[in-house]
C-alpha positions in Angstrom: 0.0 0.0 0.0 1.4 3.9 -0.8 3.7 5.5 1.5 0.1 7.8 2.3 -2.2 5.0 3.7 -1.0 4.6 7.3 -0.1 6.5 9.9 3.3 4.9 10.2 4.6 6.1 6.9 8.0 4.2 7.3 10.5 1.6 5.2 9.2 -2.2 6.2 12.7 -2.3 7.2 12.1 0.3 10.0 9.3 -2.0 11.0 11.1 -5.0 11.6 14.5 -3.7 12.6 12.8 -1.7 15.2 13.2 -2.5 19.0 9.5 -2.4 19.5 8.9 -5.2 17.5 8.5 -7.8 20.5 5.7 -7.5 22.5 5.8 -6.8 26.2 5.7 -10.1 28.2 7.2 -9.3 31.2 6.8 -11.6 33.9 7.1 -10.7 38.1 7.2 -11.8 41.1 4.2 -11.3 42.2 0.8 -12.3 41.6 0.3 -13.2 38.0 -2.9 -13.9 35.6 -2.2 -17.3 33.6 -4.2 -17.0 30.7 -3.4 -20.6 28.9 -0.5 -22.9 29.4 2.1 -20.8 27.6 1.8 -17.2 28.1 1.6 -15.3 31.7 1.3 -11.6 32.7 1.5 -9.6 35.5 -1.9 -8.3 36.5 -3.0 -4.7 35.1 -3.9 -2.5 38.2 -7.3 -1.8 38.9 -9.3 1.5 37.8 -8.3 4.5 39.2 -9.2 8.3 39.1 -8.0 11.4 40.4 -9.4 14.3 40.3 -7.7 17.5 38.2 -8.4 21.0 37.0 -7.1 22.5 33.7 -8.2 26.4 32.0 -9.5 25.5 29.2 -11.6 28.6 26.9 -11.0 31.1 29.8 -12.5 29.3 32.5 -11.2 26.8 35.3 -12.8 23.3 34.8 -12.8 20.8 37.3 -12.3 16.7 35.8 -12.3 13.8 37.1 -9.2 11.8 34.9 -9.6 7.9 34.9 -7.6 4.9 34.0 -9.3 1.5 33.3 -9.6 -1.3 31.9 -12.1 -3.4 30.0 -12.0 -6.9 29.0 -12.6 -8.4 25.6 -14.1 -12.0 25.8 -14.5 -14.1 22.9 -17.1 -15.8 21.8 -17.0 -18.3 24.5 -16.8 -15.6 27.2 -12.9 -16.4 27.6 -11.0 -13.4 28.3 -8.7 -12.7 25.5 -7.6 -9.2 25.8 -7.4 -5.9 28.0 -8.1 -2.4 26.9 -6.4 0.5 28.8 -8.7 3.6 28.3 -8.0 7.2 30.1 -11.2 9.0 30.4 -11.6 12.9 31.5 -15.3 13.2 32.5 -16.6 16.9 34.1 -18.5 15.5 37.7 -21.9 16.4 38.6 -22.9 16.9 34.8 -26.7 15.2 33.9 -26.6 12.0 31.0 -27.1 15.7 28.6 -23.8 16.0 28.3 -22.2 14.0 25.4 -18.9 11.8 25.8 -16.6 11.3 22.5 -15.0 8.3 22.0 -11.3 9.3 20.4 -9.3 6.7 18.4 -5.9 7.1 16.9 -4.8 5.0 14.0 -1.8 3.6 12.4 -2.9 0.3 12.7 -0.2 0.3 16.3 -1.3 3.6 17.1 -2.0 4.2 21.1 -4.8 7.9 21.4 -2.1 9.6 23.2 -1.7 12.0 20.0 -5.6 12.9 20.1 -4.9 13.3 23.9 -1.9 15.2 24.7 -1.7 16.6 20.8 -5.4 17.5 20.2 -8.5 17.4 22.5 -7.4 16.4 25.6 -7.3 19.2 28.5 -3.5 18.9 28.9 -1.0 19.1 26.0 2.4 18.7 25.2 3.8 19.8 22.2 5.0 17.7 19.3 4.7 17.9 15.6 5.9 21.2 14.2 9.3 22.1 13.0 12.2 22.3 15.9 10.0 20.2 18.4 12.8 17.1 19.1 13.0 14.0 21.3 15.0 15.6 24.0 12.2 17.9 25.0 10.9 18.0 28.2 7.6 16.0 28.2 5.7 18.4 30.7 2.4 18.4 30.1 0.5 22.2 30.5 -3.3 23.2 30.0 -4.6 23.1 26.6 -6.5 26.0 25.5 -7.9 23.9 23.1 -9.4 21.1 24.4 -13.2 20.1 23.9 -13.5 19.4 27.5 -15.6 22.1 27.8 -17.9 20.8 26.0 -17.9 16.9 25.6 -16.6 14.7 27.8 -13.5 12.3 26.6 -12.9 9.0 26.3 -9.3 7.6 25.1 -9.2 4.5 23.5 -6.2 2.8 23.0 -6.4 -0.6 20.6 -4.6 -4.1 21.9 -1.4 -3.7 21.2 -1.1 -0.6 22.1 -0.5 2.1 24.9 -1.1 -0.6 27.8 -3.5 -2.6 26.4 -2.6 -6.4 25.5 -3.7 -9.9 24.4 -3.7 -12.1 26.5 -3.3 -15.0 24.0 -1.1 -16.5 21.2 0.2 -14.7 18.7 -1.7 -16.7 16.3 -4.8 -16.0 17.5 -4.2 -12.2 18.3 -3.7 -12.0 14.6 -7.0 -13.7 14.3 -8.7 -11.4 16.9 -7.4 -7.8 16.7 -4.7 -7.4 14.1 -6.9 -7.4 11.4 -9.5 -4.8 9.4 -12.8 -6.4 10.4 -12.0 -8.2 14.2 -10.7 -4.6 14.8 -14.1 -2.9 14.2 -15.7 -5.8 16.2 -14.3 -5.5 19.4 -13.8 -2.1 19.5 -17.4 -1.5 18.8 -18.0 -3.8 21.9 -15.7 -1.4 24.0 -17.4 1.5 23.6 -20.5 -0.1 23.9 -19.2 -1.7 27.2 -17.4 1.6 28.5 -21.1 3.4 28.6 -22.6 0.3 30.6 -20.0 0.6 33.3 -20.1 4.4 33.3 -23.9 4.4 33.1 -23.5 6.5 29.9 -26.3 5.5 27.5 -29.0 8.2 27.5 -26.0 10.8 26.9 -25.5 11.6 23.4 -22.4 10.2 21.8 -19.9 11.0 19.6 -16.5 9.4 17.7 -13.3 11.2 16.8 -10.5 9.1 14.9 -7.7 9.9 13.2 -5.8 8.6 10.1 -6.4 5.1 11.0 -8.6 5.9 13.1 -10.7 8.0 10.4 -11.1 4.8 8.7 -12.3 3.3 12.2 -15.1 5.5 13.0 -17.3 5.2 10.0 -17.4 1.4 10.4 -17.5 1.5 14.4 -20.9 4.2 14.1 -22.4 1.8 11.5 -21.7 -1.5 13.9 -22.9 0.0 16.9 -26.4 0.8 15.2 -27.3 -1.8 13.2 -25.7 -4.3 14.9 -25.0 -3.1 19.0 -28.0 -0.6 19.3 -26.1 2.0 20.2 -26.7 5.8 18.4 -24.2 7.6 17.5 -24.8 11.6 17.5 -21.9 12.6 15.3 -18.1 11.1 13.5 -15.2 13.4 13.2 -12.7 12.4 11.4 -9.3 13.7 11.3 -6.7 13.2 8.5 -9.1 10.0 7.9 -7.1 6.8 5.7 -11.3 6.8 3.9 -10.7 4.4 1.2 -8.2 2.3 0.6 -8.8 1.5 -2.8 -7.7 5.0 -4.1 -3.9 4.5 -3.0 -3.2 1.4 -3.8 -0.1 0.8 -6.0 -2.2 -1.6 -8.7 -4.1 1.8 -9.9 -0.4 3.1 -10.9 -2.5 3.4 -14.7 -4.9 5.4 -13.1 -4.2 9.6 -12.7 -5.8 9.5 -9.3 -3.2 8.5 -6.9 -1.3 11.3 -8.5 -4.2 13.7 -8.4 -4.6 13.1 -4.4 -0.9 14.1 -3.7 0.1 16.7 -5.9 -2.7 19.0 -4.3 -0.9 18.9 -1.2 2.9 19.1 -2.0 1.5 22.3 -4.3 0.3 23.8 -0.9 3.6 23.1 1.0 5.2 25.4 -1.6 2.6 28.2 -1.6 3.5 28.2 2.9 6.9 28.2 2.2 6.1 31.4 0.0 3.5 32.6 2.4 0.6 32.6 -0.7 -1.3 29.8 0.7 -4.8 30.9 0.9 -7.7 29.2 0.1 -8.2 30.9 -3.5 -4.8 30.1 -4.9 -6.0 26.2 -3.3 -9.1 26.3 -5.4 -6.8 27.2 -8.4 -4.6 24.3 -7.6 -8.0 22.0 -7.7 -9.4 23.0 -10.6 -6.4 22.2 -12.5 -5.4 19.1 -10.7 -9.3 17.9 -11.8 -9.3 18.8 -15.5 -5.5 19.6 -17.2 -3.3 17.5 -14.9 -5.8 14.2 -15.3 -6.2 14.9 -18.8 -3.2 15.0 -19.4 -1.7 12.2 -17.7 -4.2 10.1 -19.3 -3.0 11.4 -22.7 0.4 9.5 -21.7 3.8 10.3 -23.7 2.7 9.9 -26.8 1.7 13.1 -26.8 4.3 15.4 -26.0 2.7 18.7 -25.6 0.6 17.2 -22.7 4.0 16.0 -21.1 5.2 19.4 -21.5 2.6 20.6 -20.2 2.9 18.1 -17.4 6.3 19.3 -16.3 6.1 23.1 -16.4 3.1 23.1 -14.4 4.3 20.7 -11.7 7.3 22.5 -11.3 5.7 25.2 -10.9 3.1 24.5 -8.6 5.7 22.0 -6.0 9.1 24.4 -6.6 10.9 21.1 -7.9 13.6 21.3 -10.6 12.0 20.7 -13.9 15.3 18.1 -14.6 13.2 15.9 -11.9 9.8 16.6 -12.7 10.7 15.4 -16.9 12.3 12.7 -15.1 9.8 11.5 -13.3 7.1 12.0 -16.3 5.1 14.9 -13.8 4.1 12.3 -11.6 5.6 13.0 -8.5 5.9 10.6 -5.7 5.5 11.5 -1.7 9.4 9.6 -1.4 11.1 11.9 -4.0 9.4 14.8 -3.2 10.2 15.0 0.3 14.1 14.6 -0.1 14.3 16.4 -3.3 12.2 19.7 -2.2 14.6 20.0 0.8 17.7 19.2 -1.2 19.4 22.7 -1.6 19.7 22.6 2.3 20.5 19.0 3.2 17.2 18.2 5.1 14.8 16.1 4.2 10.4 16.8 4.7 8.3 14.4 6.9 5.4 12.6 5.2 3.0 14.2 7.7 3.8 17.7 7.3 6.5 18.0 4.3 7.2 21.5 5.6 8.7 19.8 9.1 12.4 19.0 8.5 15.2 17.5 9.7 18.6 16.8 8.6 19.2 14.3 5.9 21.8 11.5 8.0 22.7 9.8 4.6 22.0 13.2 1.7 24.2 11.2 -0.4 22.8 8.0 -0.5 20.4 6.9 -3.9 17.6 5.9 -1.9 16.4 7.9 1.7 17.9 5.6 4.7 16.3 7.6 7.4 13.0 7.6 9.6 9.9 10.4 9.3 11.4 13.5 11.2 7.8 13.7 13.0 7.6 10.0 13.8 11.1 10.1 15.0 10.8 13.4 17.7 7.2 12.5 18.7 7.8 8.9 20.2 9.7 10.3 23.0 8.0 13.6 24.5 4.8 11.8 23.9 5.3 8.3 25.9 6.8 9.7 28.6 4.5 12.7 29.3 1.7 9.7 29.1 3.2 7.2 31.3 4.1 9.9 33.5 0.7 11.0 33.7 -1.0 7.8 34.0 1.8 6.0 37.1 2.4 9.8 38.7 -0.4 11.6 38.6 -3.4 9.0 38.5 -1.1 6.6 40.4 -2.5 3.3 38.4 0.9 1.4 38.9 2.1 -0.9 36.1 5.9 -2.1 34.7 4.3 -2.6 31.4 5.8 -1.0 28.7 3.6 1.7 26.6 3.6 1.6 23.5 2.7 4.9 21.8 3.4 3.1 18.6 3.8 -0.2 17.9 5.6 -1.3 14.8 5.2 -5.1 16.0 1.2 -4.6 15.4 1.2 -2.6 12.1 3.9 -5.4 10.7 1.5 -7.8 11.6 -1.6 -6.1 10.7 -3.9 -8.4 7.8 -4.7 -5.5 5.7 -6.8 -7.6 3.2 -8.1 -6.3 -0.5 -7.8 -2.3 -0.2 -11.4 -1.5 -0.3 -14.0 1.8 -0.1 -15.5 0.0 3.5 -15.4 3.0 5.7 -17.0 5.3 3.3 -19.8 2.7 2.2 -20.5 2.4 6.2 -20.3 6.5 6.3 -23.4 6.2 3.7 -25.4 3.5 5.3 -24.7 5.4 8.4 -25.9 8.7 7.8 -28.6 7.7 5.3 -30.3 6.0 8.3 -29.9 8.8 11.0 -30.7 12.1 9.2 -29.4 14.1 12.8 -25.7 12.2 12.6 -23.6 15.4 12.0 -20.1 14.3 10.4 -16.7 16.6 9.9 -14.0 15.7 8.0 -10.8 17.8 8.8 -7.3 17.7 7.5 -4.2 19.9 7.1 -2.9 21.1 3.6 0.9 19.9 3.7 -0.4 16.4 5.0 1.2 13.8 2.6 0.1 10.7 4.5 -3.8 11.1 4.4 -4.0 14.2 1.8 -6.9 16.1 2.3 -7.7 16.2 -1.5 -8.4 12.3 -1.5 -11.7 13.2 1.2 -12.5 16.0 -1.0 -13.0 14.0 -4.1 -14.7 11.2 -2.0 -17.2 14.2 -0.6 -17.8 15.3 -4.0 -19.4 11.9 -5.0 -21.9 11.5 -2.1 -25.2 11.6 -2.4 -26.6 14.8 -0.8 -28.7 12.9 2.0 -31.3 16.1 1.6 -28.6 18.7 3.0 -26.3 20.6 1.5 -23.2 20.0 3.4 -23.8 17.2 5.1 -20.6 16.0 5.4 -18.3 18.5 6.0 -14.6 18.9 5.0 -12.4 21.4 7.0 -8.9 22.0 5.6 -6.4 24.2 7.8 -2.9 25.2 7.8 -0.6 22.1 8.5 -0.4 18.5 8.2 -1.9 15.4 9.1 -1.2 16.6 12.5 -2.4 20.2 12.2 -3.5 20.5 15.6 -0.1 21.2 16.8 0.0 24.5 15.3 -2.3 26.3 18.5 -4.1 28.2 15.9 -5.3 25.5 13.6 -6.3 23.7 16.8 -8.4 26.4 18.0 -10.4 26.9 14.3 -10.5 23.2 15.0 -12.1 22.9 17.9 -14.5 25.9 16.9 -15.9 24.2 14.0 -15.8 20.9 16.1 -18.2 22.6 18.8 -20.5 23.8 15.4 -20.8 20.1 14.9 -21.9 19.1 18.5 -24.1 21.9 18.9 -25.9 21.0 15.1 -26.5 17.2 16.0 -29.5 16.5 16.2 -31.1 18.9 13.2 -28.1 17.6 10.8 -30.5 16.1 7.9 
């Protein structure tokens, strides 16, 4: 699948060689929870909660912060599996006030980057040019966060964060690491979260990113029609929608080039402060009519590849010698290295804008790891796990995994398909008040935001005009980390909650 498709937009050699490839098993000397004849654990701690306060939209809001557990049982009611949520919930508040369910993607992505990046009342900052691994993960009080208006509930999938099978790896390929089982059981969780929290008259609501915006389409559409659960509104950020679109087989068709080039051209309008949303209509207009024309034209005619190359260059500020090369179709991998060439850096995949230095600028291929990826991992597991064993005090040696290259090496990706975006229409075609927002950045490479757009274009109206809408802000596929995107975020976020409910 393209570089584009997953949140860990790395070499499958960085999956493999990477020292979180094993999964925790550690084993102590105290009380532990044999499972089958082969695999043991140390027991997770019970749930725990503590209460907090952060400022949040000018005002001081009081919180209770959780840490808990829920159990997935399979079919035989045989525990199999333990999900670790963190849950921030405003006490004293009547079953009015929704609760969001938040999902990160990846697959092997733990919701600490929708937490502490996003919507969660603290933050710590990651993501945007100069942020690096040595920083000091202190988590202050984000200005930003929809606590003030929805209460929030962290999900983090087996695998990941602290949440684990508890059998063999055959079976835990079987049971979670794989498209469908994944919809399944985490359906079940949210379900089983509201039981024990005595959540089910509130109204709810579903936030996922990249993976996780291919998650919440399919998780809304299981938990009505098959659960019985409602779900008020999806918001997807920097959603993987479909599949299909970026698979390598289409290379014949224009549209895997028509998604990225979109993007890469709005990189270059930031970097020469033009990037508005005119001059982005301008780039759209051509990337639907003269660019897919003419790639479909192919090299036999010439003009169109002139054509081709002149306008590329122009619009991603790469060397026409690499654009001819390259036939004007310009992929994610050259672009990032060759862009940044003059200065010996190299772009990340999530924000091409965000640099760092090239280790090998010689080499013929790129030998190094997404500069985001790479300064993220640190600030962002520590500030968690600090959080969770200091401040909640829910004791555990388990490792946390913010992201688990084991689980997205062994994910069973299946035929790329348009799933989450036929479960978005059967979804919203039977509840006319589901509100749904779609939001991306415009340097985002990984999930560009021109992929959602098309997809937008070709649904059915559903007897509103904007019933689903797309947001697009400055950034990348983690856009939130630039405070003032977050805050148009959240804005048109709290538009969404407060138009549920009268969507259709």
């Amino acid at each position: 699948m393209r570089a584009h498709t997953l949140i860990a937009a790395l070499s499958l050699a960085a999956f493999l060689a990477s020292p979180a490839a094993a999964q925790d098993k550690q084993v102590t000397s105290t009380t532990e929870k044999k499972v089958d004849d082969s695999i043991q654990f140390p027991p997770l701690p019970a749930d725990k909660s503590v209460r907090q306060s952060a400022r949040i939209g000018g005002r001081l809001i009081a919180y209770d912060a959780t840490v808990g557990t829920i159990s997935v049982r399979d079919e035989k009611g045989k525990e199999i599996g333990q999900v670790v949520y963190t849950a921030y919930t405003v006490p004293g508040a009547d079953y009015r006030r929704p609760v969001t369910f938040a999902f990160n993607g990846g697959p092997g992505a733990s919701s600490v980057y929708l937490n502490l990046g996003a919507i969660g009342p603290k933050h710590v900052q990651f993501g945007a040019q100069g942020d690096a691994p040595s920083d000091q993960p202190i988590a202050g009080d984000n200005q930003n966060s929809w606590l003030d208006f929805t209460d929030l509930v962290f999900i983090d999938p087996i695998g990941t964060g602290f949440s684990r099978s508890l059998v063999d790896e055959a079976t835990t390929k079987k049971s979670f690491y794989a498209n469908d089982p994944d919809i399944k059981y985490l359906s079940k969780i949210v379900y089983d979260w509201l039981v024990k929290a005595g959540r089910l008259r509130s109204p709810k609501y579903l936030v996922g990113e990249s993976y996780g915006g291919y998650r919440v389409p399919r998780i809304a559409y299981e938990l009505q029609s098959q659960i019985g659960v409602g779900i008020s509104g999806l918001i997807m950020v920097s959603p993987y929608l479909d599949p299909a679109s970026g698979d390598d087989a289409t290379a014949l068709s224009p549209l895997p080039w028509m998604v990225d080039l979109p993007s890469m051209a709005a990189a270059h309008l930031e970097r020469e402060h033009r990037l508005t949303p005119e001059a982005m209509a301008e780039v759209q207009s051509y990337t639907r009519g003269e660019f897919a024309t003419d790639l479909l034209r192919g090299r036999a005619d010439q003009a169109a590849v002139a054509r081709l190359v002149r306008r590329v260059s122009d619009l991603t500020g790469l060397d026409p010698v690499v654009v001819q090369r390259l036939g004007g179709r310009v992929d994610t991998g050259t672009y990032l290295r060759e862009v940044h060439r003059a200065d010996s850096t190299i772009g990340s995949v999530y924000d091409s804008n965000v640099t760092a230095f090239d280790p090998f600028p010689w080499s013929a291929q790129r030998r190094s790891n997404d500069p985001i990826l790479d300064a993220l991992i640190a600030p962002t597991t520590s500030a968690m796990v600090d959080f969770v064993t200091r401040e909640v005090g829910w004791k555990t040696e388990a490792r946390y995994n913010a992201l688990s290259f084991a689980v997205n090496a062994a994910w069973e990706r299946g035929r790329p398909e348009d799933t989450p975006v036929q479960d978005l229409r059967k979804a919203i075609a039977i509840d006319p008040r589901m509100a749904v927002m779609i939001a991306h950045g415009w340097d985002d490479l990984s999930c560009p935001f021109f992929g959602s757009q098309l997809i937008v274009d070709q649904l059915p109206a559903f007897g509103a005009a904007e019933r689903v809408k797309l947001r697009v802000y400055p950034g990348g596929h983690m856009f939130y980390s630039r405070s003032d995107s977050g805050a148009r975020f959240k804005e048109d976020a709290r538009a969404v909650y407060a138009g549920a409910g009268n969507a259709g």
